[in-house]
C-alpha positions in Angstrom: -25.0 124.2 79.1 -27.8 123.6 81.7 -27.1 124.7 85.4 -26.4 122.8 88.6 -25.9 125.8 91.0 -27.1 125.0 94.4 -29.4 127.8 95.8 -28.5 126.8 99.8 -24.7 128.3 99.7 -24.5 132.0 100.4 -21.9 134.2 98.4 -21.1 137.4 100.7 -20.5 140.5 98.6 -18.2 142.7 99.6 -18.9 146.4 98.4 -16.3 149.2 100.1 -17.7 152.9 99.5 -16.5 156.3 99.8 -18.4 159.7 98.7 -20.2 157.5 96.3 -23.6 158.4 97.2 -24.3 159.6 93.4 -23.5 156.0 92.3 -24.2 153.5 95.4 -28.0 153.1 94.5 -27.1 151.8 91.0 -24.8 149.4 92.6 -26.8 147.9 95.0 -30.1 147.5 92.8 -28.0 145.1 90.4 -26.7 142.9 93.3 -30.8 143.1 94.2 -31.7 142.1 90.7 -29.4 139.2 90.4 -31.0 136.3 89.2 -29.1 133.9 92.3 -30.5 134.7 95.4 -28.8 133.5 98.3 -26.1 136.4 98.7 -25.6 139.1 101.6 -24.3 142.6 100.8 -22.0 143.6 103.1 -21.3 147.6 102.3 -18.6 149.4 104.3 -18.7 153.0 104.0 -15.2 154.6 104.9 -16.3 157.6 106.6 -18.2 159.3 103.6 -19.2 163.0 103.8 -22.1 163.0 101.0 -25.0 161.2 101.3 -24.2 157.6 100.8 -24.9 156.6 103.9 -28.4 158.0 104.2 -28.7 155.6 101.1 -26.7 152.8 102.2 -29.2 152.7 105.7 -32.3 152.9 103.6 -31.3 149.8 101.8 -30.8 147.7 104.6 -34.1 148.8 105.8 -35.5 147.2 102.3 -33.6 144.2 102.7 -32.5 141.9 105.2 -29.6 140.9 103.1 -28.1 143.8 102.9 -26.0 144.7 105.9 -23.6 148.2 106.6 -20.7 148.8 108.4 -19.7 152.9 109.4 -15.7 153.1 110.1 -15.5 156.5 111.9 -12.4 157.7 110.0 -11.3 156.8 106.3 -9.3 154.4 106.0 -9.1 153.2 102.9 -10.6 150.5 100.8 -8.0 147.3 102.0 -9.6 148.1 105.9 -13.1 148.8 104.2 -13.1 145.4 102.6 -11.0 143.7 105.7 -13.9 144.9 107.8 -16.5 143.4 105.8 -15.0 140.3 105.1 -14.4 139.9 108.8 -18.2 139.6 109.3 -19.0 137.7 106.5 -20.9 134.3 106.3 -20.7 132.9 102.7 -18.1 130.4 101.5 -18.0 132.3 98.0 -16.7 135.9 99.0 -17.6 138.3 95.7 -16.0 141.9 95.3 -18.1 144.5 93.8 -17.4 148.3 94.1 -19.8 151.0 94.7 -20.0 152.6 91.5 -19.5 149.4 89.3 -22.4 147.5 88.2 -23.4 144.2 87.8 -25.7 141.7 84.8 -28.5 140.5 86.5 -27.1 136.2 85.8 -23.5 137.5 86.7 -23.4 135.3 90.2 -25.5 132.6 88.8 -22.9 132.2 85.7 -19.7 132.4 87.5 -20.8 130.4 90.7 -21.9 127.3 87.9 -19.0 127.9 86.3 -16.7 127.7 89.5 -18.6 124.6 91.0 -18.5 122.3 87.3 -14.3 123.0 87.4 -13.5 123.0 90.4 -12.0 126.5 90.6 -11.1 128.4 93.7 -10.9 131.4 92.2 -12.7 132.8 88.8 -12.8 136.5 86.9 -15.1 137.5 84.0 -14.5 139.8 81.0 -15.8 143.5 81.6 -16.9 146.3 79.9 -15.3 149.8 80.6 -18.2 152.8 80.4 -18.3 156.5 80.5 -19.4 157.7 84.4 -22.4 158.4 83.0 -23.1 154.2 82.2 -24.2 155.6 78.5 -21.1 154.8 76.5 -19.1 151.3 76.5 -15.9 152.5 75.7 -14.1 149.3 75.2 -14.5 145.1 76.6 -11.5 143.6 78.6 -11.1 140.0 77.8 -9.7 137.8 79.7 -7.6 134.5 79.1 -9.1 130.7 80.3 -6.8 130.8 83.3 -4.0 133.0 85.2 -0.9 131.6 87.5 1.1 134.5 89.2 3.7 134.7 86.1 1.1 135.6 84.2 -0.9 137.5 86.3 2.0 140.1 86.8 2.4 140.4 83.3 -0.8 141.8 83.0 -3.3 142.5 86.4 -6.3 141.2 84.0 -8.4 140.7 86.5 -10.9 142.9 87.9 -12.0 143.4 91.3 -15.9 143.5 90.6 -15.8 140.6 88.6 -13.9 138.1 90.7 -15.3 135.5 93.3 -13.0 133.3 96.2 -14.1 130.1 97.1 -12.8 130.4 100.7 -13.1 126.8 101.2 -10.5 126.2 98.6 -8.1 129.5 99.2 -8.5 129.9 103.2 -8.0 132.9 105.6 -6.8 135.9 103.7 -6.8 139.5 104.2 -6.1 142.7 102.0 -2.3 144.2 102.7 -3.2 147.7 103.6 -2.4 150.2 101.5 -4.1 153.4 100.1 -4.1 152.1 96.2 -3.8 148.8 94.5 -4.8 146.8 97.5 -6.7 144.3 94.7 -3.5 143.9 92.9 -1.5 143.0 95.7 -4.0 140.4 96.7 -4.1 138.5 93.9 0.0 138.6 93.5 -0.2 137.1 96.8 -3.0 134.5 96.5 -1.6 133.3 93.2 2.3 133.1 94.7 0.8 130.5 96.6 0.0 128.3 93.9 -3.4 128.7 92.8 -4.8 129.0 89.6 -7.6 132.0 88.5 -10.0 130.8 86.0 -12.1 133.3 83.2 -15.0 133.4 81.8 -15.2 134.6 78.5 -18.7 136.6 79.0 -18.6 140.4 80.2 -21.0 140.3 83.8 -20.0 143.9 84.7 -20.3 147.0 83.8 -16.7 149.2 85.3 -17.3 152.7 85.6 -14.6 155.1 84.7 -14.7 158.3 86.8 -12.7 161.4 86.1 -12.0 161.6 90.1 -10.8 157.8 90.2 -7.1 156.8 91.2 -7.1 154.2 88.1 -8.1 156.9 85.5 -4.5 158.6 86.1 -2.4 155.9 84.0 1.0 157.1 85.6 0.1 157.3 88.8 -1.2 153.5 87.9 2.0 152.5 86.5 4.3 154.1 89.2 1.9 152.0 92.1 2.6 148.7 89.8 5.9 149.0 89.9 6.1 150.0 93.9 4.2 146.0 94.0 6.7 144.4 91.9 10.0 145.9 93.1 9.7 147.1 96.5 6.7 144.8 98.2 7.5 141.7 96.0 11.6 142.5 96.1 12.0 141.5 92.5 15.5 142.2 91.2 15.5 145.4 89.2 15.8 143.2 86.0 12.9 140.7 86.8 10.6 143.7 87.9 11.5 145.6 85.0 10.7 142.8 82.5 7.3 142.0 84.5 6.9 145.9 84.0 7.1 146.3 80.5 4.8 143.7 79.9 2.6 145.1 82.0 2.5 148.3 80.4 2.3 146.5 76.8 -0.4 144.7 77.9 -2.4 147.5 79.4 -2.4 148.7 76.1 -3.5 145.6 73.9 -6.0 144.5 76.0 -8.2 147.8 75.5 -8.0 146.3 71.3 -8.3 143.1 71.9 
């Protein structure tokens, strides 16, 4: 399928870091090596205490493109990302993490892809490494599309591998809150009616880290059911169904 991508619309990347300076360079050297050009990198570090932001300032040093924004207490990564979508210039805002890693044609793919059917939001399938990078533990697939039934049935998508189209979806922000900010926002984009779109193609490469909220699958499961029953004030039975199949399908989709 030849391209028709159109090199004069920016897509603003939105990378929110904490304490990640062992994995930050990684990070931003695969936006760098992305094969579309017209992007900005807009990294807000949330108060680190390593070294990331040494690194962080060296990059924008490099690169013009690449832009940094210091919050002077932690605040979490729905500010982090609030902050640095507030600044932001592109019509296509991207979500990358700072220790998750892009394929070098991963904007160029999804942005063709999102322009030929006209989608305002689009995901791609991932792999799921070691925190090393050495060892691809399993591929998440994802379906052709997602509405919000669906969507809570499963939280398929992942945050490094989806792109907005602002122009289609509007003003939004993250709800703040300490963990499955992500989650929340697509609940509450796709209540409103829209439809996310995947590609069948794995762009990204999600890191697994033994320190990470996600690796702690209870903790996970007790935060999913905080969205459903308490933010989205589901009856007990409809949160409970949307539950289950959310914990079903956490499982299937590491064999699928």
């Amino acid at each position: 399928m030849s391209k028709t991508f159109d090199m004069s619309i920016l897509v603003s990347i939105i990378t929110p870091s904490f304490n990640c300076g062992k994995y930050i360079s990684t990070t931003i050297e695969s936006v760098i090596n992305q094969d579309y050009t017209n992007w900005e990198l807009i990294i807000v570090d949330d108060c680190s205490t390593d070294n990331s932001a040494e690194i962080i300032n060296c990059y924008t040093k490099l690169d013009q493109r690449i832009k940094a924004v210091f919050l002077s207490s932690n605040q979490g990564a729905a500010v982090a990302r609030n902050a640095g979508m507030v600044i932001s210039q592109g019509r296509y805002l991207a979500f990358l993490d700072s220790d998750d890693v892009w394929l070098p044609n991963k904007l160029e793919v999804q942005l063709d892809f999102m322009r030929k059917l006209d989608a305002p939001i689009s995901f791609t399938e991932y792999d799921v490494y070691d925190e090393e990078l050495l060892n691809c533990q399993h591929r998440i697939k994802v379906p052709l599309q997602i509405d919000y039934s669906g969507y809570l049935k499963t939280t398929i998508i992942g945050m490094s591998t989806a792109i907005i189209d602002t122009e289609k979806i509007g003003s939004f922000l993250f709800y703040n809150m300490r963990t499955r900010q992500d989650t929340y926002l697509w609940i509450t984009l796709l209540k409103k009616g829209f439809i996310a779109y995947g590609i069948n193609e794995p762009l990204t490469k999600y890191r697994i880290r033994k320190d990470s909220i996600s690796a702690n699958k209870i903790k996970a499961a007790r935060q999913v059911w905080h969205l459903y029953y308490d933010l989205e004030m589901m009856s007990f039975v409809k949160a409970f169904y949307f539950f289950i199949n959310y914990g079903l399908n956490s499982v299937l989709k590491r064999f699928a």
